[in-house]
Structures are given as C-alpha cells and as structure tokens.
Backbone as a chain_set.jsonl record, in Angstrom:
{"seq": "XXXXXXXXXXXXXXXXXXXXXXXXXXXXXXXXXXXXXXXXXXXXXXXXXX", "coords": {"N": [[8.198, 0.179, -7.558], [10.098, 1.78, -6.626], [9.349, 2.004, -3.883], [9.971, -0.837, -2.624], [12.792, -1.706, -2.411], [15.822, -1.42, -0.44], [16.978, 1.304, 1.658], [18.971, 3.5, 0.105], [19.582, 1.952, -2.195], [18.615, 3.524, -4.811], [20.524, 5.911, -6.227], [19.5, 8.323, -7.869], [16.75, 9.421, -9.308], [15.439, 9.477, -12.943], [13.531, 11.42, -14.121], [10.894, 11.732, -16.745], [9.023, 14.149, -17.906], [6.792, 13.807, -19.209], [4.786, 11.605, -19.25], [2.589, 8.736, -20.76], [0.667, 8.0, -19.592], [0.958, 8.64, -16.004], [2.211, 12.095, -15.216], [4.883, 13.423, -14.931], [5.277, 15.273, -13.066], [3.292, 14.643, -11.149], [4.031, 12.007, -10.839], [6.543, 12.708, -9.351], [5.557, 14.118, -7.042], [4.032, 12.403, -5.949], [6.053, 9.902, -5.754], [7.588, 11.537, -3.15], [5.621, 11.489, -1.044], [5.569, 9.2, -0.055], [6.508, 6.578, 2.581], [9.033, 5.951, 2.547], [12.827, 5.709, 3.467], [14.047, 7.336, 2.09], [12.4, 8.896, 0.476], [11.86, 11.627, 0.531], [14.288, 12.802, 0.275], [15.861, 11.995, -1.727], [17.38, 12.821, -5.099], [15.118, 13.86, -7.722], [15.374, 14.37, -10.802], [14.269, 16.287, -13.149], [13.424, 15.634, -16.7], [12.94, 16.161, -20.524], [11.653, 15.988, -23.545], [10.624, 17.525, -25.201]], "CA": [[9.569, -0.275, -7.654], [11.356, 2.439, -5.475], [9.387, 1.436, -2.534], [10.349, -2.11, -2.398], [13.798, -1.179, -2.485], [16.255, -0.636, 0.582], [17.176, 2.581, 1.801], [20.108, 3.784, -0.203], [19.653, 1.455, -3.388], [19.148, 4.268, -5.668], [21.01, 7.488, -6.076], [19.182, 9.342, -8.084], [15.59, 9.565, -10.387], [15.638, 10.241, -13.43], [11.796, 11.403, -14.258], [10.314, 11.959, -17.657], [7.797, 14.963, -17.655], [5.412, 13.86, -20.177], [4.425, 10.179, -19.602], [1.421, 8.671, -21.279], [-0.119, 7.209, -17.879], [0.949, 9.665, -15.583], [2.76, 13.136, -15.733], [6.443, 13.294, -14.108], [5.057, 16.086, -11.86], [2.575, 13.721, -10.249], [5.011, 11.21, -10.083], [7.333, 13.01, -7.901], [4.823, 13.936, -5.574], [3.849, 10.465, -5.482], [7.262, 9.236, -4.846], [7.694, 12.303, -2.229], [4.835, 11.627, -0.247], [5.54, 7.722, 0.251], [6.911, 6.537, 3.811], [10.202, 5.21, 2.425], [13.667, 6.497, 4.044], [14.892, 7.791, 0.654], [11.602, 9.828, -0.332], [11.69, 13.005, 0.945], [15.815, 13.336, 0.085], [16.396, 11.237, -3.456], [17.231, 13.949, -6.254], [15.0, 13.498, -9.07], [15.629, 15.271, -12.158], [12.918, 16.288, -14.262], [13.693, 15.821, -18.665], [11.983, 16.481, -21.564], [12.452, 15.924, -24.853], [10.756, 19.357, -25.482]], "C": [[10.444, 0.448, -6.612], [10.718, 2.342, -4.184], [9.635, 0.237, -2.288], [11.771, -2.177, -2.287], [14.506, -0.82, -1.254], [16.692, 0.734, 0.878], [18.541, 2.389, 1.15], [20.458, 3.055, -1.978], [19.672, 2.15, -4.564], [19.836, 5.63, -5.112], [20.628, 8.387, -6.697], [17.679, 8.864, -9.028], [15.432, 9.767, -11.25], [13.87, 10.241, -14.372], [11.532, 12.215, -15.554], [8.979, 12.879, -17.417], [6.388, 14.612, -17.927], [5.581, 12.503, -20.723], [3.379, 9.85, -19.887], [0.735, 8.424, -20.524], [0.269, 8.422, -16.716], [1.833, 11.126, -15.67], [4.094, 12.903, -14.392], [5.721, 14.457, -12.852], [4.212, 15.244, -10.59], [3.379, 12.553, -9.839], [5.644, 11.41, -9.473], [6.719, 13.303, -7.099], [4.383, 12.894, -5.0], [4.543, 9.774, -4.504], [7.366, 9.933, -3.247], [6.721, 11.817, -0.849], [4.606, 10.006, 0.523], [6.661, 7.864, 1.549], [8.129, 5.768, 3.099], [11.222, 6.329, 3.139], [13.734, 7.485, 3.179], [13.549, 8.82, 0.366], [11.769, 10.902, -0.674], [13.362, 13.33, 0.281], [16.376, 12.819, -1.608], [16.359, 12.671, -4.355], [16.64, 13.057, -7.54], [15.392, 14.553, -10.321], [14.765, 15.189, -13.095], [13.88, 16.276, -15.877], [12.673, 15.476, -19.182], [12.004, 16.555, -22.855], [11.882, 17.06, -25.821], [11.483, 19.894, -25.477]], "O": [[11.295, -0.091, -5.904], [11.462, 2.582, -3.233], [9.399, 0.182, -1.081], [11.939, -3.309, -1.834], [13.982, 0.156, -0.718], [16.704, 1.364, -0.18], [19.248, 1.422, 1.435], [21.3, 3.492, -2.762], [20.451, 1.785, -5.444], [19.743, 6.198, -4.024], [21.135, 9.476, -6.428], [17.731, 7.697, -9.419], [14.929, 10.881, -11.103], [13.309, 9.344, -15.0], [11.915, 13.385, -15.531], [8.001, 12.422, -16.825], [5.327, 14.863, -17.356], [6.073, 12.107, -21.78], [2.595, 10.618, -19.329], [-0.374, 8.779, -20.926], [-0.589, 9.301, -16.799], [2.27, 11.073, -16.82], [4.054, 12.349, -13.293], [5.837, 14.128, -11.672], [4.493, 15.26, -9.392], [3.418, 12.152, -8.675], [5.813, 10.533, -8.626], [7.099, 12.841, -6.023], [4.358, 12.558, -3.816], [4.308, 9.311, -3.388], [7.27, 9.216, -2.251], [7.211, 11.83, 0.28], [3.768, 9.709, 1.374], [7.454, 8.798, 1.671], [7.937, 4.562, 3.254], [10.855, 7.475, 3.398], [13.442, 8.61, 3.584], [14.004, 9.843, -0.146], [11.847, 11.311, -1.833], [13.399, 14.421, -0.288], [17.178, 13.375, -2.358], [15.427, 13.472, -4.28], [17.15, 12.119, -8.154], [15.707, 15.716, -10.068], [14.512, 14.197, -13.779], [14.92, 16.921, -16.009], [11.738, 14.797, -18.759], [12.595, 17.56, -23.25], [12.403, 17.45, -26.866], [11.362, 21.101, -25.688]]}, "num_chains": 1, "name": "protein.A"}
C-alpha cells in the first residue's frame, strides 16, 4: 500500500509492534529499505497495547 502511493501522500505510520503475520519491527525495515521517495524519511511510530 505505501509503495503505490505518491511521494508525500502520507505523513506519518502508525505501526503496531505485535502483528499476527509480521512483527512491526520487520515491518519498518521493510518499509525502510523499499525504493520509494518517502521511505527512508516517513516517521513511523511504534505502539503497543502492552
């Protein structure tokens, strides 16, 4: 979803730690490591309902 997306469409992430499919930590490196403008700079914000 956030690579299909133009540069600037979102402003921010908001990333769940502890998803049943993958873990929020792997997902931001995920996102991070993708060739979109926005990767490397988007603030995600990790939460937890720990």
């Amino acid at each position: 979803m956030f690579q299909e997306k133009p540069e600037g469409y979102f402003d921010a992430i908001l990333m769940d730690i502890m998803m049943p499919v993958m873990d929020g930590i792997t997902a931001t490196k995920t996102i991070r490591s993708l060739k979109h403008p926005d990767a490397e700079t988007i603030p995600i914000i990790a939460m937890t309902a720990n």
